[in-house]
PQR file with spaces between the fields and no chain letter, atoms N, CA, C, O and H, PARSE charges and radii, in Angstrom:
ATOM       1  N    UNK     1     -90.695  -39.207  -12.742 -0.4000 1.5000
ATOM       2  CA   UNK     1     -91.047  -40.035  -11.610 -0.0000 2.0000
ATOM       3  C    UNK     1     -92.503  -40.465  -11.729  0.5500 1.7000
ATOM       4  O    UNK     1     -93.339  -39.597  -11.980 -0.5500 1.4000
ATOM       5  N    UNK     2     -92.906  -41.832  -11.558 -0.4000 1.5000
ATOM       6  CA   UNK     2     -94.072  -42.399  -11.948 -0.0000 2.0000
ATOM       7  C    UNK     2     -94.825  -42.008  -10.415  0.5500 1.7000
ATOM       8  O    UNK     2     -94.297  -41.845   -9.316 -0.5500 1.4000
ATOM       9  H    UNK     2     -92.227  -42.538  -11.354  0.4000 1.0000
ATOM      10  N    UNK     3     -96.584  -41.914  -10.916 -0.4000 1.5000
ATOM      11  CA   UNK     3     -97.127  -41.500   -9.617 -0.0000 2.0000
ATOM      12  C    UNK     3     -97.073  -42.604   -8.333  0.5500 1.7000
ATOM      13  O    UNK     3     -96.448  -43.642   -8.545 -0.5500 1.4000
ATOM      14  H    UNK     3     -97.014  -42.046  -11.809  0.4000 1.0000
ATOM      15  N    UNK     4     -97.605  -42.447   -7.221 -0.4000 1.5000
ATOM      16  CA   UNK     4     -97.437  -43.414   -6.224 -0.0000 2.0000
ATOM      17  C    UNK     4     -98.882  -43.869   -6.130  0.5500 1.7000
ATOM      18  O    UNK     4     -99.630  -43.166   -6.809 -0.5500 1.4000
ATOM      19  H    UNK     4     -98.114  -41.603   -7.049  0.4000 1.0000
ATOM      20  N    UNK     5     -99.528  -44.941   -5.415 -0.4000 1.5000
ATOM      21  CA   UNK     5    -101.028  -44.938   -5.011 -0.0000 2.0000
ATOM      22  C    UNK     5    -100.530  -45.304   -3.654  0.5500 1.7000
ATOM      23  O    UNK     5     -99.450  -45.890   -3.582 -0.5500 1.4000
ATOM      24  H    UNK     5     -98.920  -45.512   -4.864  0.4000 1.0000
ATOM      25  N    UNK     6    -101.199  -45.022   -2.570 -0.4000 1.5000
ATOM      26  CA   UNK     6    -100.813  -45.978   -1.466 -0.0000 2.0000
ATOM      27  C    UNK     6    -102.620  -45.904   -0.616  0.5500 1.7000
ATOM      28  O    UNK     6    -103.301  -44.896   -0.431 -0.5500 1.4000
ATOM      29  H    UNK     6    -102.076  -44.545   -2.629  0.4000 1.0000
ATOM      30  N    UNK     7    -102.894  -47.107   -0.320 -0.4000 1.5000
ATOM      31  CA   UNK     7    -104.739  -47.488    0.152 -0.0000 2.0000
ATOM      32  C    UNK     7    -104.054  -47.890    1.645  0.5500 1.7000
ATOM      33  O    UNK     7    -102.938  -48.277    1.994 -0.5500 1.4000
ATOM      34  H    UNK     7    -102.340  -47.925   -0.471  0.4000 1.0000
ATOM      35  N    UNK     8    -105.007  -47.664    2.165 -0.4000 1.5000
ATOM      36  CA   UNK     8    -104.725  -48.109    3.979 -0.0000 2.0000
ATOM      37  C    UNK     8    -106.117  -47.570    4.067  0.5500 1.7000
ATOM      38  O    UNK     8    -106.635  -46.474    3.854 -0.5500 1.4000
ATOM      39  H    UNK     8    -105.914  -47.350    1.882  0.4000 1.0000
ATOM      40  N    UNK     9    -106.694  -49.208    4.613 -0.4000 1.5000
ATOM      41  CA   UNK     9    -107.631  -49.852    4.736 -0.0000 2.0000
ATOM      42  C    UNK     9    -108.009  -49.435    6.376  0.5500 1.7000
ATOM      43  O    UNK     9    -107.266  -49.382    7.356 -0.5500 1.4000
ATOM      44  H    UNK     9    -106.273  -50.098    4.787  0.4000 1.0000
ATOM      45  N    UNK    10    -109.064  -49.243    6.280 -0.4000 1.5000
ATOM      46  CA   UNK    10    -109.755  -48.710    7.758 -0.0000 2.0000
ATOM      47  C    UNK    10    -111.106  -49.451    8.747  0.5500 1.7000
ATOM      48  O    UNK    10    -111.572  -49.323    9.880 -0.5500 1.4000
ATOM      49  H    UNK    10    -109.668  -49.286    5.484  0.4000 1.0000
ATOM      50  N    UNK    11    -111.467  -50.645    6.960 -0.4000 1.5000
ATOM      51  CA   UNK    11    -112.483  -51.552    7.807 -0.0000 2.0000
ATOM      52  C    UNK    11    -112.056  -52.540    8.517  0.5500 1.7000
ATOM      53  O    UNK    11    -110.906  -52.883    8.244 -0.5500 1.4000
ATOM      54  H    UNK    11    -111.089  -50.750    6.040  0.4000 1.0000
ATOM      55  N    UNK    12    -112.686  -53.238    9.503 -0.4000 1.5000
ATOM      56  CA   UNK    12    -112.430  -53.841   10.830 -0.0000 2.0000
ATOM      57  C    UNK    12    -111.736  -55.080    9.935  0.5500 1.7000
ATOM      58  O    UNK    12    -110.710  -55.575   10.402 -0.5500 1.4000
ATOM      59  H    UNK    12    -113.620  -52.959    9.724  0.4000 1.0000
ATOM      60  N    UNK    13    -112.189  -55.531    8.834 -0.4000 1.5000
ATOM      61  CA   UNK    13    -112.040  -56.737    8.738 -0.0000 2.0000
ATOM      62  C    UNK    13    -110.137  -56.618    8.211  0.5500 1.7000
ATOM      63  O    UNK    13    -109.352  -57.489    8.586 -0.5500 1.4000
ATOM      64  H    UNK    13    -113.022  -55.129    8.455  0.4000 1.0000
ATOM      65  N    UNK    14    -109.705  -55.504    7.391 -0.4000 1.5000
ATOM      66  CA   UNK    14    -108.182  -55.400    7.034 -0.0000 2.0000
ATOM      67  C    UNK    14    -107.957  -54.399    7.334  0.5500 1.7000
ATOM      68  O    UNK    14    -107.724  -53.733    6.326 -0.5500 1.4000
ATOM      69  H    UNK    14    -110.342  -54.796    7.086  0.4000 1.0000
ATOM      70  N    UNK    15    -107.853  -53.639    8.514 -0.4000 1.5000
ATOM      71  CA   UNK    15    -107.344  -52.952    9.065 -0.0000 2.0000
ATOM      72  C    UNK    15    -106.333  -53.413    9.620  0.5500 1.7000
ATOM      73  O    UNK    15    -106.232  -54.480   10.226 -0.5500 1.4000
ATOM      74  H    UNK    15    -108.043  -54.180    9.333  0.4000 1.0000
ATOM      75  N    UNK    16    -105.028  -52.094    9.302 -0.4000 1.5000
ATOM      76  CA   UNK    16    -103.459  -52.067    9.525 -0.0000 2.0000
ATOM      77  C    UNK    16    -102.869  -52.584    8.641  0.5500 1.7000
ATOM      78  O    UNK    16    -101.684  -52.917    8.649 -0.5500 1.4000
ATOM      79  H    UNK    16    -105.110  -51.227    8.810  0.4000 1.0000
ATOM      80  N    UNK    17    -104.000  -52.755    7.398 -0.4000 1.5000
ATOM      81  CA   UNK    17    -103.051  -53.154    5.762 -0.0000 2.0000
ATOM      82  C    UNK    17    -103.130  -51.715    5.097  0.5500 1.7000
ATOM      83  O    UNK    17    -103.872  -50.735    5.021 -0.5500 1.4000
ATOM      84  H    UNK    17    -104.963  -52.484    7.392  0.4000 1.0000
ATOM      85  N    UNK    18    -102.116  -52.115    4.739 -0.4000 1.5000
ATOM      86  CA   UNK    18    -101.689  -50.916    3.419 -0.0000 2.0000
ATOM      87  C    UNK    18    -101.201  -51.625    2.472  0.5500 1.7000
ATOM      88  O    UNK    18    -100.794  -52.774    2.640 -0.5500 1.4000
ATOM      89  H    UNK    18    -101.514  -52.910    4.801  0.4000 1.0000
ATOM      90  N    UNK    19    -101.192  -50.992    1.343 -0.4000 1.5000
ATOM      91  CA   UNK    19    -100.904  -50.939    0.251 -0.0000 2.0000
ATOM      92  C    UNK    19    -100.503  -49.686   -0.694  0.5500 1.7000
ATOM      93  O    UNK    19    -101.118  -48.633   -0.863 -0.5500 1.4000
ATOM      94  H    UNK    19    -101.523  -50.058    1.206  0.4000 1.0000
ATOM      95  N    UNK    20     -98.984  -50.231   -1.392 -0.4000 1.5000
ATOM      96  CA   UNK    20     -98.279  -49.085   -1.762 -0.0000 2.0000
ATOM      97  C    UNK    20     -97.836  -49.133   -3.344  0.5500 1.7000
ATOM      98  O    UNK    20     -96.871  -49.897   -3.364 -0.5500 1.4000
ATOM      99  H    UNK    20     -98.484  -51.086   -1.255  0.4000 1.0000
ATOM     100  N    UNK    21     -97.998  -48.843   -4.180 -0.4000 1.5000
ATOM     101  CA   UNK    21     -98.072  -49.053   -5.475 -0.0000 2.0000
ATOM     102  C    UNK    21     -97.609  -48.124   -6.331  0.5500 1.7000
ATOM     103  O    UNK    21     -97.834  -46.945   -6.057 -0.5500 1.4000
ATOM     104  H    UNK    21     -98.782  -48.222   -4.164  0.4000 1.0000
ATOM     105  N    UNK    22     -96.877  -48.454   -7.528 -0.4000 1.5000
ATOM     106  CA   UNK    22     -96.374  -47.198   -8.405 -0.0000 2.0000
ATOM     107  C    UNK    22     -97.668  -47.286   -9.218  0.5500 1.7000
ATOM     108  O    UNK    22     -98.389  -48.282   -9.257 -0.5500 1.4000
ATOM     109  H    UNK    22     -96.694  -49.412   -7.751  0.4000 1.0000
ATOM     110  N    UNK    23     -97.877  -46.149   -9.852 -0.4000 1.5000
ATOM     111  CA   UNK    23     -98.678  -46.473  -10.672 -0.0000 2.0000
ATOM     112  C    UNK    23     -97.933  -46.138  -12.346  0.5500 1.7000
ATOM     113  O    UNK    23     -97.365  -45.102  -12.696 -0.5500 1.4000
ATOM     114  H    UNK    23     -97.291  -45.339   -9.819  0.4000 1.0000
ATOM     115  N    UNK    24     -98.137  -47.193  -13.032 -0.4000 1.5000
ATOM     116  CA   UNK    24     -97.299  -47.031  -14.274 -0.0000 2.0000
ATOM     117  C    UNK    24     -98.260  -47.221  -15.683  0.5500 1.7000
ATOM     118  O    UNK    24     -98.701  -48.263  -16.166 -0.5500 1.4000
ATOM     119  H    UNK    24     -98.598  -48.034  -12.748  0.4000 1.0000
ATOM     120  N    UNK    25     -98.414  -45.776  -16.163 -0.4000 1.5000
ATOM     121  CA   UNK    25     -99.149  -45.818  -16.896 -0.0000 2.0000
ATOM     122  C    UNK    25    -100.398  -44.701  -16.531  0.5500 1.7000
ATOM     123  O    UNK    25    -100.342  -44.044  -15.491 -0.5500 1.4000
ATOM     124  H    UNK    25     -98.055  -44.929  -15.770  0.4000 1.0000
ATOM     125  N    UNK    26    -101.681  -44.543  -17.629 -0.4000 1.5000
ATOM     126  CA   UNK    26    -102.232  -43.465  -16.998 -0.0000 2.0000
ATOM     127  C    UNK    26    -103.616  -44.226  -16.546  0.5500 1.7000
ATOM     128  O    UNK    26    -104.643  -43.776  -17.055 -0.5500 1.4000
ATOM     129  H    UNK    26    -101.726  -45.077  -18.473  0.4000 1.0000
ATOM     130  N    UNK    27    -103.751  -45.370  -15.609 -0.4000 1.5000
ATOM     131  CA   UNK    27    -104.766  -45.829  -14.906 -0.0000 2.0000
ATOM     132  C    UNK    27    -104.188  -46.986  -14.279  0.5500 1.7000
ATOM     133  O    UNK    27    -103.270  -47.694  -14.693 -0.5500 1.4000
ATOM     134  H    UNK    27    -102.917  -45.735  -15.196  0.4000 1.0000
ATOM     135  N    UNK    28    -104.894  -47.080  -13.162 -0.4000 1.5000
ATOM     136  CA   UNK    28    -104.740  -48.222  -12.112 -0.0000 2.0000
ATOM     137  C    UNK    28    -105.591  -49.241  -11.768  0.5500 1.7000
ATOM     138  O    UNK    28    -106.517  -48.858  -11.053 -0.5500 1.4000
ATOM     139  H    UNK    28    -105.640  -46.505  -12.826  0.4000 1.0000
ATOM     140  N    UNK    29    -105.590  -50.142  -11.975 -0.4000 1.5000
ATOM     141  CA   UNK    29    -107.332  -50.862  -11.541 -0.0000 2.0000
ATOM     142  C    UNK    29    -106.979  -51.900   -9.813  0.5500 1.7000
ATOM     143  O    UNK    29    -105.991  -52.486   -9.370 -0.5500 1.4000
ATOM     144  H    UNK    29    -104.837  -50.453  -12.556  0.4000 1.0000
ATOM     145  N    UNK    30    -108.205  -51.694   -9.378 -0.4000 1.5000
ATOM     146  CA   UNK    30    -107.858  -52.479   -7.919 -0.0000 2.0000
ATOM     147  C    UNK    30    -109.496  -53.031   -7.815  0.5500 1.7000
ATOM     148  O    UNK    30    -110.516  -52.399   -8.089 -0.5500 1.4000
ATOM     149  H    UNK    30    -109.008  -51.218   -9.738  0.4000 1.0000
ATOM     150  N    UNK    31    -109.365  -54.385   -7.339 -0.4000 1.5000
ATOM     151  CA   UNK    31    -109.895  -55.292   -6.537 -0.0000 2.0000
ATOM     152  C    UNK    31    -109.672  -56.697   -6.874  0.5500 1.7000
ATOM     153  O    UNK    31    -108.584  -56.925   -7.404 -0.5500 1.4000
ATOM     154  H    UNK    31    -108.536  -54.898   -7.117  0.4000 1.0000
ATOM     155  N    UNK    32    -110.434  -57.664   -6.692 -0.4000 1.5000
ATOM     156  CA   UNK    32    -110.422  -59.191   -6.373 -0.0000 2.0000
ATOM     157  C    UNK    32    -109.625  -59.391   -7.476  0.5500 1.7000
ATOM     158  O    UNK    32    -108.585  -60.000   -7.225 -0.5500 1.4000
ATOM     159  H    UNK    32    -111.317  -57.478   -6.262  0.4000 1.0000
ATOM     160  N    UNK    33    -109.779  -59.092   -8.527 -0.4000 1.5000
ATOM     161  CA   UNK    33    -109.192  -60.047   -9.491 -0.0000 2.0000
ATOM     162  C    UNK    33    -107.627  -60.447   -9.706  0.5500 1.7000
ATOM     163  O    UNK    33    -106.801  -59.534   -9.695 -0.5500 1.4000
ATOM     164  H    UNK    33    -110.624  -58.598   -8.731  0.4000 1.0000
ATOM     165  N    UNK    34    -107.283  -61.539   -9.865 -0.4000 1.5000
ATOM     166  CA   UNK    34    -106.230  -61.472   -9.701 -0.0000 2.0000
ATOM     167  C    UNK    34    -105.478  -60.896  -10.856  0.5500 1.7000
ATOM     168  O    UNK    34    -104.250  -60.810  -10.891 -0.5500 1.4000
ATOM     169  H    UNK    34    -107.954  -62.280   -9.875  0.4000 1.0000
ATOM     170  N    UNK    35    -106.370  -60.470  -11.887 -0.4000 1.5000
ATOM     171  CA   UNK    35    -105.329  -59.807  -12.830 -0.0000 2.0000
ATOM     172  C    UNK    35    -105.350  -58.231  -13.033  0.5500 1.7000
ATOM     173  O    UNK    35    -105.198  -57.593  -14.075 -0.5500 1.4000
ATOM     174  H    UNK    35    -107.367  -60.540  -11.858  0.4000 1.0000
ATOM     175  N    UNK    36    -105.608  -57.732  -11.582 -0.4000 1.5000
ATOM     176  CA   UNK    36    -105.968  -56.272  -11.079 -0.0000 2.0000
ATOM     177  C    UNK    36    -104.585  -55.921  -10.915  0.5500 1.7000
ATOM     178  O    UNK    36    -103.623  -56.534  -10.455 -0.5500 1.4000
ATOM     179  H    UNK    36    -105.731  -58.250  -10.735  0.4000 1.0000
ATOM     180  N    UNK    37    -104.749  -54.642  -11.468 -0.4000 1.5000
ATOM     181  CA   UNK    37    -103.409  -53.971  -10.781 -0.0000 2.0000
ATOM     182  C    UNK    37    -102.729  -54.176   -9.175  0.5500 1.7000
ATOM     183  O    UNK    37    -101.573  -54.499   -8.903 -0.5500 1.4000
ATOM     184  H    UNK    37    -105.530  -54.143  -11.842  0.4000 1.0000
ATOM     185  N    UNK    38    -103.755  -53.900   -8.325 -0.4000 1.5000
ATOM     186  CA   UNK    38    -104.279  -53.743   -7.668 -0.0000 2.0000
ATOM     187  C    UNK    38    -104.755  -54.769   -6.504  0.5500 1.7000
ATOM     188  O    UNK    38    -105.533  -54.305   -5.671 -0.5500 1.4000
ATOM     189  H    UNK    38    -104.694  -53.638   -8.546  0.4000 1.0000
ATOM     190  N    UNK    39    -104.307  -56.282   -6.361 -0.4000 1.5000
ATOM     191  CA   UNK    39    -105.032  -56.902   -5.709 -0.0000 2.0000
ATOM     192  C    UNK    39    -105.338  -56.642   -4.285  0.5500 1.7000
ATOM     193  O    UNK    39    -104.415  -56.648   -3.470 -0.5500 1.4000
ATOM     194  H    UNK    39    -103.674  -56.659   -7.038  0.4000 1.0000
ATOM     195  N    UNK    40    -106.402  -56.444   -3.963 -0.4000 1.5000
ATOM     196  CA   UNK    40    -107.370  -56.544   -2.566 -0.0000 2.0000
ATOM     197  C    UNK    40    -107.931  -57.748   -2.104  0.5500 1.7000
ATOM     198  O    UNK    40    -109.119  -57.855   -2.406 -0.5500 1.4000
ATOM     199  H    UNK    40    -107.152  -56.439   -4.625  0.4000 1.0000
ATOM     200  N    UNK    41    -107.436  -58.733   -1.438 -0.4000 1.5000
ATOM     201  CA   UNK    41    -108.343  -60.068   -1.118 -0.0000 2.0000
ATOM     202  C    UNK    41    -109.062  -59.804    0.184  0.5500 1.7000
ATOM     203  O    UNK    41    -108.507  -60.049    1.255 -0.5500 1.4000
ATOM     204  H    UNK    41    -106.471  -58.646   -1.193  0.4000 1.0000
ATOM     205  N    UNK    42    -110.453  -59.242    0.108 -0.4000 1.5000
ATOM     206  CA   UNK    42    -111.375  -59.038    0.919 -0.0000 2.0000
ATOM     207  C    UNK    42    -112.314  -59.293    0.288  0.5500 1.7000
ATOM     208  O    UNK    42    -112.301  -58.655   -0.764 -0.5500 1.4000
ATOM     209  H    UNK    42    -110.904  -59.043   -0.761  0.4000 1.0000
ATOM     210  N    UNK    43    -113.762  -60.375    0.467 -0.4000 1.5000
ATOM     211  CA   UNK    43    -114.869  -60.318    0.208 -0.0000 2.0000
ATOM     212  C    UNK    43    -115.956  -59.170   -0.071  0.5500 1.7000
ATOM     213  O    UNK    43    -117.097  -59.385   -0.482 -0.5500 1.4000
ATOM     214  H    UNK    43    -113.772  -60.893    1.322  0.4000 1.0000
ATOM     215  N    UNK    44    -115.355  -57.803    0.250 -0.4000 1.5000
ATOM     216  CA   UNK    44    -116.307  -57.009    0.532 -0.0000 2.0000
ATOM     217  C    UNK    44    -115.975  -56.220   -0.777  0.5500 1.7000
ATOM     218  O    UNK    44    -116.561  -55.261   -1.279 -0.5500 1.4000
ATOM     219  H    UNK    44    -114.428  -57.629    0.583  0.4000 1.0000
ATOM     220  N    UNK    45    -114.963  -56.842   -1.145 -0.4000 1.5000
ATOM     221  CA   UNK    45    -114.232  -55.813   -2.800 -0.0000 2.0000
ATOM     222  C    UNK    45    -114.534  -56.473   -3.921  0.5500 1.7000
ATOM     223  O    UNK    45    -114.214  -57.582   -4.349 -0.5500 1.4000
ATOM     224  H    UNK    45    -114.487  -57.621   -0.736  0.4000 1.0000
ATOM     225  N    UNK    46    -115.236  -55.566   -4.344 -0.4000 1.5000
ATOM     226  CA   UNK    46    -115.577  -56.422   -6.202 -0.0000 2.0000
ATOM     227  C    UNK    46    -114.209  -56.479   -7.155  0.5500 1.7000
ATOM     228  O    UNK    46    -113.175  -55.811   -7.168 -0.5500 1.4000
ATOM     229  H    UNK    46    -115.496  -54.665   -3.996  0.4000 1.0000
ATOM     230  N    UNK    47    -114.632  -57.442   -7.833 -0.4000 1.5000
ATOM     231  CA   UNK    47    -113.935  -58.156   -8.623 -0.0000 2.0000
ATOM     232  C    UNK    47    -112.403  -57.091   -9.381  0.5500 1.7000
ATOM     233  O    UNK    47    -111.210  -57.385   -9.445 -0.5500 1.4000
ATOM     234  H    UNK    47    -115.471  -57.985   -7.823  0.4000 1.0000
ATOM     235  N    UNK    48    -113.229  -55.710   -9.889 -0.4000 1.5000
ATOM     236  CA   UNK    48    -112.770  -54.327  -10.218 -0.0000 2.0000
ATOM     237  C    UNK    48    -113.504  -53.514   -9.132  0.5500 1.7000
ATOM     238  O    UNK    48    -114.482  -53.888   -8.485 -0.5500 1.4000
ATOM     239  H    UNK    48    -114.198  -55.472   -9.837  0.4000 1.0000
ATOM     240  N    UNK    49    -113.192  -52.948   -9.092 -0.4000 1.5000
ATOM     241  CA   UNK    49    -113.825  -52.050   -7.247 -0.0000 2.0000
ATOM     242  C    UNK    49    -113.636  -50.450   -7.864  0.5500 1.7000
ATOM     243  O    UNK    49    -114.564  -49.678   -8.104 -0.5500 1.4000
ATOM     244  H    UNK    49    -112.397  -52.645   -9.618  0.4000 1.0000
ATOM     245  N    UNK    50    -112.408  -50.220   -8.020 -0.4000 1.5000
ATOM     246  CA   UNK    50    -112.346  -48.792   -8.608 -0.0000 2.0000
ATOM     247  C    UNK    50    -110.694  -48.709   -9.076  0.5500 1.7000
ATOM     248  O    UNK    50    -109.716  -49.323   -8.647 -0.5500 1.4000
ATOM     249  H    UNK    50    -111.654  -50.847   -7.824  0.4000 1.0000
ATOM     250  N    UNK    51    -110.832  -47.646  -10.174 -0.4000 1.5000
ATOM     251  CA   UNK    51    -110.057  -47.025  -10.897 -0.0000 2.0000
ATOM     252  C    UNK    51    -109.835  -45.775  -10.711  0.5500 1.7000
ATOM     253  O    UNK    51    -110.710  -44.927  -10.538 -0.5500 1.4000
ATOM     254  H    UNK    51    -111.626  -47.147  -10.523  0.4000 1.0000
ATOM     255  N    UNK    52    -107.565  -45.415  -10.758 -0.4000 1.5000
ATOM     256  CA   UNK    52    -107.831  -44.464  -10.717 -0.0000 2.0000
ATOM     257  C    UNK    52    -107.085  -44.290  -11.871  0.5500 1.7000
ATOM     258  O    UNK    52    -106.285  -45.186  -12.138 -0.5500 1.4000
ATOM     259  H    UNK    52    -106.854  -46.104  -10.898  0.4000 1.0000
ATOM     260  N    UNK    53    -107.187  -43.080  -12.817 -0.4000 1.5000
ATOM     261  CA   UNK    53    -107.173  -42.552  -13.739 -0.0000 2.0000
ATOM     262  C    UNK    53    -106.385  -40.887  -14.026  0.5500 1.7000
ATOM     263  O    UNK    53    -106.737  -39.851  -13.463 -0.5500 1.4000
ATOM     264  H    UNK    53    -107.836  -42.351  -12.600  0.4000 1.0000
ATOM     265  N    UNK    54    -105.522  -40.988  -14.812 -0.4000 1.5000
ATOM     266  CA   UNK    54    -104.891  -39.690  -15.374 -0.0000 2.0000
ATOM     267  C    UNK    54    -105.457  -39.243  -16.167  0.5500 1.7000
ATOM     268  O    UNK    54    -105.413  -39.681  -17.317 -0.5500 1.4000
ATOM     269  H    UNK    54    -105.237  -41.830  -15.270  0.4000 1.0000
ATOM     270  N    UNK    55    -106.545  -37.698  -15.626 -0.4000 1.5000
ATOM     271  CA   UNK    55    -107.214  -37.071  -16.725 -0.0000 2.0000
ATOM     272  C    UNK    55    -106.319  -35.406  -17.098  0.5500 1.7000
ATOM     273  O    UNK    55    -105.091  -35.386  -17.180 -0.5500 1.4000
ATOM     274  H    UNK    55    -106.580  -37.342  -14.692  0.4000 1.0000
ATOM     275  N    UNK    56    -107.125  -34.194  -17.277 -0.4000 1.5000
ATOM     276  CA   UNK    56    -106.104  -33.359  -17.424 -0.0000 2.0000
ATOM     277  C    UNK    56    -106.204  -32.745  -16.317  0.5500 1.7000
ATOM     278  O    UNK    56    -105.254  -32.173  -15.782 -0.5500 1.4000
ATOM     279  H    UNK    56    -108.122  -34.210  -17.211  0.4000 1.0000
ATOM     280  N    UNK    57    -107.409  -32.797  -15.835 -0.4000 1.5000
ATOM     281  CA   UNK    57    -107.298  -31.825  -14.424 -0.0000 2.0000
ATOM     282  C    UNK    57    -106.358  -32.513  -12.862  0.5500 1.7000
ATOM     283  O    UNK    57    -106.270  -32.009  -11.742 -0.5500 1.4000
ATOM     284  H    UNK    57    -108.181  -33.261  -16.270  0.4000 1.0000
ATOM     285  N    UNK    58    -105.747  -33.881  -13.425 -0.4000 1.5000
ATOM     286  CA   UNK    58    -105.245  -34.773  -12.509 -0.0000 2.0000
ATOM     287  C    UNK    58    -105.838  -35.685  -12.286  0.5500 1.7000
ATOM     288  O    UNK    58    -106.758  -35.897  -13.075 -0.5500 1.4000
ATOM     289  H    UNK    58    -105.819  -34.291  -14.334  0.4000 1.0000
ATOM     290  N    UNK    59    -105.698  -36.436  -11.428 -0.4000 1.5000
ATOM     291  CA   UNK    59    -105.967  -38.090  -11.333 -0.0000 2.0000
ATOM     292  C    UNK    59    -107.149  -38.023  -10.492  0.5500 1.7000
ATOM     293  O    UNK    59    -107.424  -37.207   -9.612 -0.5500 1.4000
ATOM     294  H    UNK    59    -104.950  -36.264  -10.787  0.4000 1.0000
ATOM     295  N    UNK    60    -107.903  -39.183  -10.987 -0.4000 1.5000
ATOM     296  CA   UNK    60    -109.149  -39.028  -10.243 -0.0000 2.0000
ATOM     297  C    UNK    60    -109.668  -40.430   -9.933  0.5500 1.7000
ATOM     298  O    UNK    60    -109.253  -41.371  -10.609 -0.5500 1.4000
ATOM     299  H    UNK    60    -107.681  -39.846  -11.702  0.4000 1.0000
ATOM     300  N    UNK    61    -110.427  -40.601   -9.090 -0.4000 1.5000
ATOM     301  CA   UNK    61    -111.026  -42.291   -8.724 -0.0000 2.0000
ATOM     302  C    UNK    61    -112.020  -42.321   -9.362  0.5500 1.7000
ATOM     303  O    UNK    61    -112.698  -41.315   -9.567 -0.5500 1.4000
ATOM     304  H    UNK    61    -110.764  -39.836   -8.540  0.4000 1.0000
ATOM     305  N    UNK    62    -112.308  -43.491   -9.806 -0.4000 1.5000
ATOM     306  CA   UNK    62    -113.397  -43.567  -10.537 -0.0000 2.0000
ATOM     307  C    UNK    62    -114.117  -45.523  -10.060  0.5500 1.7000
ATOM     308  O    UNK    62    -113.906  -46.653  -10.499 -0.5500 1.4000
ATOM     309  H    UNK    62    -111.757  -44.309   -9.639  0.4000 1.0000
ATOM     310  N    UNK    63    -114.759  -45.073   -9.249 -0.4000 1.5000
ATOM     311  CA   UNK    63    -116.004  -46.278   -8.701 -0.0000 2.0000
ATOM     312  C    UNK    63    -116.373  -47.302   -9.924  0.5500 1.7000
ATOM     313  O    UNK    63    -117.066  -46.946  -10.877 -0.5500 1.4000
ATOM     314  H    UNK    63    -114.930  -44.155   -8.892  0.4000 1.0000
ATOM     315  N    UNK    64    -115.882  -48.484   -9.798 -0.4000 1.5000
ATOM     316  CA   UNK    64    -116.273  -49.107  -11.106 -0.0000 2.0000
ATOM     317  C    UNK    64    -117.753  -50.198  -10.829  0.5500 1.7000
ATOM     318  O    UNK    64    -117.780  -51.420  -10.970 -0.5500 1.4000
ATOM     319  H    UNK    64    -115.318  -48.774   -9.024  0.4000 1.0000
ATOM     320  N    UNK    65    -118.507  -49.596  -10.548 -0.4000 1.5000
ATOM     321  CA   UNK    65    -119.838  -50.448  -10.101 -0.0000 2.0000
ATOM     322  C    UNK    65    -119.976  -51.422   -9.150  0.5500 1.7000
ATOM     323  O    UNK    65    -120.714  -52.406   -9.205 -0.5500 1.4000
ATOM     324  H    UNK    65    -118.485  -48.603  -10.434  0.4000 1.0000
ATOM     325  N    UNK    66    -119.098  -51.041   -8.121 -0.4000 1.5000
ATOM     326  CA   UNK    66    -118.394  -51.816   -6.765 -0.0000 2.0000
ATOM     327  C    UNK    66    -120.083  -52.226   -6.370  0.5500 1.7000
ATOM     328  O    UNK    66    -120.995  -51.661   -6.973 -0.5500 1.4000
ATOM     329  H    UNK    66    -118.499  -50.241   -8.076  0.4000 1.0000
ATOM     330  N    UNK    67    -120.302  -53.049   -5.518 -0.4000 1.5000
ATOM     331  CA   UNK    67    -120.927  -53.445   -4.963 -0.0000 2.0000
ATOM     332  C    UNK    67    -121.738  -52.553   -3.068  0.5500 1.7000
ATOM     333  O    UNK    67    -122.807  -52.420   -2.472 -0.5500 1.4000
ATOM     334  H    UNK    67    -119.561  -53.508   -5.028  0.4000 1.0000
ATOM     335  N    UNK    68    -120.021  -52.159   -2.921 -0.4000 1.5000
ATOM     336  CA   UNK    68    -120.424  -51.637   -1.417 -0.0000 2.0000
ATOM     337  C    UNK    68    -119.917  -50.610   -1.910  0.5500 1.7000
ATOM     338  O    UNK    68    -119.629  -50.120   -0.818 -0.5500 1.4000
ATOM     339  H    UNK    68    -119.153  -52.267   -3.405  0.4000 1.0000
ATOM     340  N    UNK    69    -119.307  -49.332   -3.138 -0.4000 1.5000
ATOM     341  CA   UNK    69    -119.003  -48.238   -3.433 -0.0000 2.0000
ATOM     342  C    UNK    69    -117.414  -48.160   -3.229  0.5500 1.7000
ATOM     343  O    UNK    69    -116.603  -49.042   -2.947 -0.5500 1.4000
ATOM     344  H    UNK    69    -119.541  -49.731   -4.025  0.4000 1.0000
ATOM     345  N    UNK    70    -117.285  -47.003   -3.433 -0.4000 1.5000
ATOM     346  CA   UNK    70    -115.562  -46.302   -3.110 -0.0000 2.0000
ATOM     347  C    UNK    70    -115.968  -45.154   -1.894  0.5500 1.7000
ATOM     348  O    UNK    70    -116.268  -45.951   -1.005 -0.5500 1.4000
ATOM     349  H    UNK    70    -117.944  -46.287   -3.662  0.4000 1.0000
ATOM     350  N    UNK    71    -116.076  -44.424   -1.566 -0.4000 1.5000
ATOM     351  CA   UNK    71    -116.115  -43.396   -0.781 -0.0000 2.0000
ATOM     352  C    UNK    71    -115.016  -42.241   -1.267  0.5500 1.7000
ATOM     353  O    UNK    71    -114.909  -41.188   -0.638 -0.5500 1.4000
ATOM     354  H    UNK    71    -115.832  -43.777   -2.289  0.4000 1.0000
């Protein structure tokens, strides 16, 4: 069974979006771009925003030089 991602968004501007995603493969990429895993259409999301990644200790996010961060 492939992992799941699911994002639910909490800033004012897309709040009550979610997003639910298999993830296939051992990384995920999310933001603007449209050739992101991942698309986010919010101004406040860089182009690549963050990655998450299958390492050995388990999957981990990884901040890809976002502009306003990952948290």
């Amino acid at each position: 069974m492939e992992p799941r991602l699911i994002v639910a968004a909490t800033d004012a501007t897309v709040a009550g979006s979610a997003w639910d995603r298999r993830v296939e493969g051992e990384e995920l990429i999310a933001g603007r771009d449209p050739g992101a895993d991942l698309v986010l259409e919010d101004l406040s999301v860089s182009l690549q925003h963050f990655r998450i990644a299958q390492e050995e200790t388990g999957w981990k996010l990884h901040d890809e030089d976002s502009r306003h961060g990952t948290p």
